[in-house]
Structure formats: C-alpha cells, structure tokens
PAMITI-330186 format. One line per field, with one value per residue: residue in three letters; residue number from 1; x, y, z of N, C-alpha, C in turn. Coordinates in pm, whole numbers, plus 50000, padded with zeros to 5 digits. Atoms other than C-alpha are relative to their C-alpha. Example, Ala and Ser with C-alpha at 12.3 -4.5 7.8 and 13.67 -1.06 7.14 Angstrom:
# PAMITI-330186
residuo = ALA,SER .
num = 1,2 .
nx = 50089,49918 .
ny = 49881,49881 .
nz = 50000,49994 .
cax = 51230,51367 .
cay = 49550,49894 .
caz = 50780,50714 .
cx = 50090,49923 .
cy = 50120,50109 .
cz = 50000,50073 .
END
This chain:
# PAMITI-330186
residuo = UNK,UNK,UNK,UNK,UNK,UNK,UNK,UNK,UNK,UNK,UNK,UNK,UNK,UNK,UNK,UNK,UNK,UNK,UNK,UNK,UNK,UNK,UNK,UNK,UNK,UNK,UNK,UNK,UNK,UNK,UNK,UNK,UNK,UNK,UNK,UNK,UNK,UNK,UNK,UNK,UNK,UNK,UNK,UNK,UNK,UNK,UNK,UNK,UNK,UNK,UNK,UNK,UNK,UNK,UNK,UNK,UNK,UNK,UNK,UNK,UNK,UNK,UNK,UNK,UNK,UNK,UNK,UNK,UNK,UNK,UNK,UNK,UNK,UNK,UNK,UNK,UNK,UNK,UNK,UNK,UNK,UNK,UNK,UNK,UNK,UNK,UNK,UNK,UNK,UNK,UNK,UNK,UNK,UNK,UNK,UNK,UNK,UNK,UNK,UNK,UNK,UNK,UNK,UNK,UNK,UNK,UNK,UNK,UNK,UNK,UNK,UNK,UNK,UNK,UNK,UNK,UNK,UNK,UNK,UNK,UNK,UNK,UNK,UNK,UNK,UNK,UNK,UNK,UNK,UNK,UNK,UNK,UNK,UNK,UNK,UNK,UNK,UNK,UNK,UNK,UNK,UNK,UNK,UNK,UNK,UNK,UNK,UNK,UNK,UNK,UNK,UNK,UNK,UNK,UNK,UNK,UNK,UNK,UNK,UNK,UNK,UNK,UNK,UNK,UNK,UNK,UNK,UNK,UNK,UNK,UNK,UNK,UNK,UNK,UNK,UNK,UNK,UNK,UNK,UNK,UNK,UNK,UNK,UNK,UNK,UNK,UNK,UNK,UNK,UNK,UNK,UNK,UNK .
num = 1,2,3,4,5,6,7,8,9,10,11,12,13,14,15,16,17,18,19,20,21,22,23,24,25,26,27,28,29,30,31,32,33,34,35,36,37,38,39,40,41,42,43,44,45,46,47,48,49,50,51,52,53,54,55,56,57,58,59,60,61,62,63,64,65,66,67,68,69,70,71,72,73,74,75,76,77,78,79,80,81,82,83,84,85,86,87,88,89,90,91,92,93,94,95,96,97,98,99,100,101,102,103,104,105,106,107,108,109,110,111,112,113,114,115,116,117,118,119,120,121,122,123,124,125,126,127,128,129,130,131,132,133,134,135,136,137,138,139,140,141,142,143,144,145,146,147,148,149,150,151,152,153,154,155,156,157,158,159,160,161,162,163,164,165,166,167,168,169,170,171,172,173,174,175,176,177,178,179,180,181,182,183,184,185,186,187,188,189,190,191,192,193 .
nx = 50092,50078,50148,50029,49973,50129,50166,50046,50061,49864,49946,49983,50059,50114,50047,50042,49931,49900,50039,50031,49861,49956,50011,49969,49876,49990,50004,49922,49906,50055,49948,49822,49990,50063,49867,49871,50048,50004,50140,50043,49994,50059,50120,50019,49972,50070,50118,49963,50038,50131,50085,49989,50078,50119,50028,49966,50083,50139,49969,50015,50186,50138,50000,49971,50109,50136,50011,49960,50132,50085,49896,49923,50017,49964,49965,50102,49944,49819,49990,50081,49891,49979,50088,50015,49857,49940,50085,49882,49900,50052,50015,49861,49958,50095,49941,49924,50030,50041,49905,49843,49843,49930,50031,49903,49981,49989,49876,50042,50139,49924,49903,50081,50093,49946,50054,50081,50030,49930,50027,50094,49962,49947,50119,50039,49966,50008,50109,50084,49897,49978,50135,50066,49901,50000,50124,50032,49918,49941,50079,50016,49920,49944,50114,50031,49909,50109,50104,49965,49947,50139,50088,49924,50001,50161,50001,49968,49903,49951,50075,50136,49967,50125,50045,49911,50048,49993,50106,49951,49958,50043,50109,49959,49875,49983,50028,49931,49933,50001,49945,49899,49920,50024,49933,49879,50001,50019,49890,49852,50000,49991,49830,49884,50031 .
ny = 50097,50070,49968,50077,49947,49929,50039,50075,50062,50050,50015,50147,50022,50024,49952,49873,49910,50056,49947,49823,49949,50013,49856,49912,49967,49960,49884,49928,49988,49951,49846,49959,50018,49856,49878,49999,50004,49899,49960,50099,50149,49994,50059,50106,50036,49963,50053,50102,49977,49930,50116,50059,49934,50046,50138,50047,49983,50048,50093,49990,49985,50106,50172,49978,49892,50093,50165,49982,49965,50089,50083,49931,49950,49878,49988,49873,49906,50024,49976,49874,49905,50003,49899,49857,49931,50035,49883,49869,50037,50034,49876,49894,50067,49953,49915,50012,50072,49938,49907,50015,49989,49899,49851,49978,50017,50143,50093,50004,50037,50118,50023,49944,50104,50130,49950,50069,50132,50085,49940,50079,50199,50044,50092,50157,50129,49985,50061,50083,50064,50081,50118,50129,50160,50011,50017,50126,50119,49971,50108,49859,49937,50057,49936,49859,50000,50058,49889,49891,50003,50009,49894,49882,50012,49925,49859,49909,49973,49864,49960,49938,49992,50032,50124,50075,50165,50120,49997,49931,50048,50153,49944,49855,49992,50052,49889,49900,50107,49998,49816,49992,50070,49947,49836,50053,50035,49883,49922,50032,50020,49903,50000,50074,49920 .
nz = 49945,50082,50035,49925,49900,50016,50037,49926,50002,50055,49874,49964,49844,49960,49811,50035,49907,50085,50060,49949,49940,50116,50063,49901,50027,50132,49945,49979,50078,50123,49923,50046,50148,50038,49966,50051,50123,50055,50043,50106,49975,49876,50022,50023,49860,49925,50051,49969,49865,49994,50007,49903,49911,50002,50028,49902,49897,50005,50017,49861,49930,50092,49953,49913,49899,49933,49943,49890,49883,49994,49915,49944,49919,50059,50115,50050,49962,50062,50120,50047,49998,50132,50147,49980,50030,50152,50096,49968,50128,50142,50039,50047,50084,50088,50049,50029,50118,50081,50075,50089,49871,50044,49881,49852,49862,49979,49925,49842,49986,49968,49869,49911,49984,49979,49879,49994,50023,49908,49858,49996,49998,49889,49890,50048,49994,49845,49904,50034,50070,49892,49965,50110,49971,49878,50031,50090,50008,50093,50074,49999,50057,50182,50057,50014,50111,50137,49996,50079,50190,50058,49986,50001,50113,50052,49922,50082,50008,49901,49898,49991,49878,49981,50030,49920,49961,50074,50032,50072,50103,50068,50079,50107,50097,50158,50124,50006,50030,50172,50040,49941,50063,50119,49986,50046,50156,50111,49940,50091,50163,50018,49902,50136,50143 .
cax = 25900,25744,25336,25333,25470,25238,24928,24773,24558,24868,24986,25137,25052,24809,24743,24525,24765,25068,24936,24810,25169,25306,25137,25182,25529,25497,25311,25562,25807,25567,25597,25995,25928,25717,25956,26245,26103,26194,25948,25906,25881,25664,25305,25340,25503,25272,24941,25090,25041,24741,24584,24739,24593,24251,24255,24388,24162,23842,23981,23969,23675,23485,23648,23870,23695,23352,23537,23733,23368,23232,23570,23780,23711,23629,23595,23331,23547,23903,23763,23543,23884,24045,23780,23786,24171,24152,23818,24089,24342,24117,24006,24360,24454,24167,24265,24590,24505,24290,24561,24834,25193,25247,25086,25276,25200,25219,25554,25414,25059,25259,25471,25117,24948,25233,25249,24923,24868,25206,25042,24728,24895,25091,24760,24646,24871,24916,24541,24367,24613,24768,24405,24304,24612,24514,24164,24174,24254,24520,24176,24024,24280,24371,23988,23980,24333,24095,23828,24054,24261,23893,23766,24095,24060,23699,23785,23779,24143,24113,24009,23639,23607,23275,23246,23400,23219,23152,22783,22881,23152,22968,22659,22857,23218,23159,23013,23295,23530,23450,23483,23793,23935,23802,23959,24296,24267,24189,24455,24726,24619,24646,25042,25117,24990 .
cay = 92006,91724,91720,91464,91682,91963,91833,91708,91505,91317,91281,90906,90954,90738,90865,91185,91357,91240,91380,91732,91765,91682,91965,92185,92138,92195,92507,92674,92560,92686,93051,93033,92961,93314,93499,93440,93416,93650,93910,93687,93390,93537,93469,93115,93049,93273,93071,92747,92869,92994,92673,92464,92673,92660,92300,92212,92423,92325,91975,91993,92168,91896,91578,91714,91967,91758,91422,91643,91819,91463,91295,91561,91660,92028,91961,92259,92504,92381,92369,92678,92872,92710,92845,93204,93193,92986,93302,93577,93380,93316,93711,93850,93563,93648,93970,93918,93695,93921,94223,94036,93997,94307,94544,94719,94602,94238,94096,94293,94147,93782,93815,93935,93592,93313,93502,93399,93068,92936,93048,92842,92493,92514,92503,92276,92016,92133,92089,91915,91697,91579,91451,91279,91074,91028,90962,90725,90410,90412,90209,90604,90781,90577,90649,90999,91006,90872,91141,91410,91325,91285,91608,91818,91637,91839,92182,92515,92622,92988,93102,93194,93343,93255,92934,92739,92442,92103,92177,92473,92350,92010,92290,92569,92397,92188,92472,92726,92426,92426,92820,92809,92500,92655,93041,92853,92694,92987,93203,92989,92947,93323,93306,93062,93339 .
caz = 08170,07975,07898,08172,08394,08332,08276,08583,08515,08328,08643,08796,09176,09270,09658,09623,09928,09726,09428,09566,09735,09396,09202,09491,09371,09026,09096,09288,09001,08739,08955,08887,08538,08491,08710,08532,08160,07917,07806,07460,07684,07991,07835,07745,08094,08283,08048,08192,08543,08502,08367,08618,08914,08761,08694,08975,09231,09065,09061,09459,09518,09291,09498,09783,09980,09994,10113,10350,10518,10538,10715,10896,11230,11173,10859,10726,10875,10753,10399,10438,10528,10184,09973,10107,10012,09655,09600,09678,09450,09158,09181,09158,08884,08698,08680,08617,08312,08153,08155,08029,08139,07984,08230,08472,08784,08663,08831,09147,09122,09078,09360,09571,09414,09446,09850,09851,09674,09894,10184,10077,09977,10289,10479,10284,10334,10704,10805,10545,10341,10683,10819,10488,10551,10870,10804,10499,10369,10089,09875,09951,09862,09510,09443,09534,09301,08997,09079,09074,08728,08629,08738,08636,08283,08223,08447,08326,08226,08391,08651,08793,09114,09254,09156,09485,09535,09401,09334,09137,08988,08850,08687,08551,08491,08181,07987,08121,08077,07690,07694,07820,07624,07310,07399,07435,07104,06925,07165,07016,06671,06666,06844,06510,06248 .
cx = 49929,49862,49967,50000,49910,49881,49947,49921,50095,50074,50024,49927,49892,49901,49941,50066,50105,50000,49932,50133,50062,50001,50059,50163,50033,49952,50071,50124,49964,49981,50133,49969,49939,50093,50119,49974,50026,49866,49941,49917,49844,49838,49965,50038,49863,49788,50007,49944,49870,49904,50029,49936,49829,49987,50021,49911,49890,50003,49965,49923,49868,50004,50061,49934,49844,50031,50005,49885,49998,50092,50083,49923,50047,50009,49909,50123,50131,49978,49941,50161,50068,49926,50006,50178,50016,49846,50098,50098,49969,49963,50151,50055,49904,50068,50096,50017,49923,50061,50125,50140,50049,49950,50111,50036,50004,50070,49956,49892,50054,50083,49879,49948,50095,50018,49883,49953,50123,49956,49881,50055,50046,49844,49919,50049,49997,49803,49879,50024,50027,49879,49949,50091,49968,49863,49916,50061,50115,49877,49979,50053,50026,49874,49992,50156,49874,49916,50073,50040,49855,49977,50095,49998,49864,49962,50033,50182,50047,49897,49834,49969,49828,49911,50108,49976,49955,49850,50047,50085,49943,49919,50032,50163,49974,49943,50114,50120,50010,50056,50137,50109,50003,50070,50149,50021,50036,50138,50136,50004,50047,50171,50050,49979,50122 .
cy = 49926,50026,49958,50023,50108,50038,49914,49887,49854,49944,49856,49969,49887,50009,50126,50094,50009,50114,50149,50059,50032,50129,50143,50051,50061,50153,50111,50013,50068,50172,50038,49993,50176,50107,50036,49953,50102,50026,49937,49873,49981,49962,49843,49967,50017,49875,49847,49971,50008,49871,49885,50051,49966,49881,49911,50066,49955,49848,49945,50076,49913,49879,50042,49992,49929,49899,50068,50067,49931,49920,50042,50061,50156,50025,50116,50104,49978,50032,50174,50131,49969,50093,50103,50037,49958,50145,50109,49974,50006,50172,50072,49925,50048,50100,50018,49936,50115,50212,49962,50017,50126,50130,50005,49937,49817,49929,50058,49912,49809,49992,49996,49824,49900,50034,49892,49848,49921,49968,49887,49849,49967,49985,49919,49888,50018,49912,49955,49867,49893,49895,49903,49889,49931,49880,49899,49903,50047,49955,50177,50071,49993,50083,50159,50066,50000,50127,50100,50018,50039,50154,50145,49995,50074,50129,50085,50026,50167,50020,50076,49994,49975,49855,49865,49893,49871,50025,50141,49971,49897,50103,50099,49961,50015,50068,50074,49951,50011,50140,50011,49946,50083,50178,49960,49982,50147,50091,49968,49990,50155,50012,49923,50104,50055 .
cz = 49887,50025,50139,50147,50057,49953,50112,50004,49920,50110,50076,50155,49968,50128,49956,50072,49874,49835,49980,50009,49856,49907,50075,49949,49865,49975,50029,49880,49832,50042,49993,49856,49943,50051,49908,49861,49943,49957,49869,50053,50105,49967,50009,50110,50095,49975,50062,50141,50057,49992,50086,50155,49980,50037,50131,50167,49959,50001,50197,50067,49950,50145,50110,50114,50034,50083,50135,50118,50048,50151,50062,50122,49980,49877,49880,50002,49936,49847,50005,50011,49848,49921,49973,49921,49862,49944,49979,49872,49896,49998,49912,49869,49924,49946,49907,49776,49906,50000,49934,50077,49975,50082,50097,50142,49993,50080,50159,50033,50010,50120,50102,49981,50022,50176,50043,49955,50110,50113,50013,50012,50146,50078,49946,50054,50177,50054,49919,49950,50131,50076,49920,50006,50107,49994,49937,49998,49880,49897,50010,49917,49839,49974,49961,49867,49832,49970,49934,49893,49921,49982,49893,49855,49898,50080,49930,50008,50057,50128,50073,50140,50011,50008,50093,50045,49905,49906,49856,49889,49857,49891,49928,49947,49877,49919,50026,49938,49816,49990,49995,49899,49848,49935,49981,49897,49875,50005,49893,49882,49948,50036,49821,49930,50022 .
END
C-alpha cells in the first residue's frame, strides 16, 4: 500500500460516507496484512492497524457521531450504541498494543478484535452511514469530509478507551495526540539501531 493509501487523512474521497466506507475497507485489508505477516513482519503490520483504528475512531467521534445526534432520527441512541462498541474495541486494542504481537494469545485476541471492529463498521454503515446519505446534502458531506481529514490529521495514534466523544476528544486528544506521535518516533528510531 502506498502512504496515500494508509494514511487517512491522505485520503481522495471527498463524501464523508464515501470516505468512512473507504477506510472501512482498508481496515479490514490492514487485518489480512497482520494475519498473514511473518513474525519479523507482524509488528510493523500489526502498528499500521493500530494507528489507523485510532485515527480513524477519534476522527468520527470528533465530526461524525455529533452531526449524526443532531440529524438522524434516533440519532443519540444509534451513536450511543457505536461508542459502547468502538470503548470495547479500543480496550482490547489497547491491550493488545501494549503486549506486543509477541504474546501468546495475540492472533486469538486479533481474531476476537477484527470480530468485533467488522461487526461495528457494518453497523455503521448500516444505520448511521446509510441516514447521513439520506439526510445530507453532498455540500454536508464534502464539509464533514474536510473535518474529518482535519481531525484524523491531529488524533492520537493509539488507542484510549474512555475518551469517546467529541468534547473529550477536542480537550485531551492534542496532548495524547503529541504523546503518541512522539512514542512512534522514538519506537522506530529504536527499530533502525
């Protein structure tokens, strides 16, 4: 995959559905990439995943999940079910992240979270995704496109369970956001020695 490919915020879409679906896809293809990685290979795969997940849920609880309260019939409840399933996801990823691909129960504990994250996008696009199309203009949509690149370009890179909403996100990303970018940095400078 090119940078362009996996780096969201890099990303061409300009429809914010369009552009959810999109990752959605990359996602699942960044879950074959860890599966089937040699054990040399499985960190840098699995670190790929990992920062796309973050970036991409706090990216949609910044700009998503608020439009969709505001403009979805049912719309509290449709997101409030998301959240409960990207807190669940970001726990076990957490985890996951901070034992390493090299623990035992890793390839089980991956099979338990891509389960789960599939399980999420699909209702995503099922009953939130589908209404915002419904709902907006394409003028909307481009915007809320903009937002998210925006938001995913200044989101933490791992995961932090607790932190599921926009208000949250906006007051505790961009410090965790630095942590994060700055732990990478270092991570890999240490991989060249």
């Amino acid at each position: 995959m090119t940078e362009r490919q996996t780096v969201p915020e890099l990303m061409e879409e300009n429809d914010v559905v369009d552009l959810l679906i999109r990752q959605h896809s990359m996602i699942r293809d960044l879950f074959d990439e860890v599966e089937k990685a040699s054990a040399s290979e499985r960190e840098e795969a699995f670190q790929r995943l990992v920062r796309m997940l973050a970036v991409h849920e706090t990216a949609e609880e910044e700009i998503v999940h608020p439009y969709a309260r505001r403009k979805l019939e049912g719309g509290d409840a449709v997101v409030d079910d998301r959240l409960a399933e990207e807190h669940e996801a970001k726990k076990l990823l957490m985890a996951m992240d901070k034992a390493g691909v090299e623990d035992s129960r890793f390839m089980t504990n991956l099979a338990v979270l891509r389960a789960s994250v599939m399980a999420h996008a699909r209702s995503e696009e099922r009953y939130e995704f589908m209404q915002l199309r419904a709902r907006t203009s394409p003028t909307e949509r481009r915007a809320m496109a903009a937002g998210l690149k925006a938001a995913e370009a200044m989101a933490p890179t791992h995961p932090h369970p607790g932190v599921e909403s926009a208000t949250k996100n906006i007051l505790v990303g961009t410090p965790v956001a630095m942590m994060d970018r700055i732990r990478d940095v270092i991570r890999n400078a240490m991989k060249a020695d």
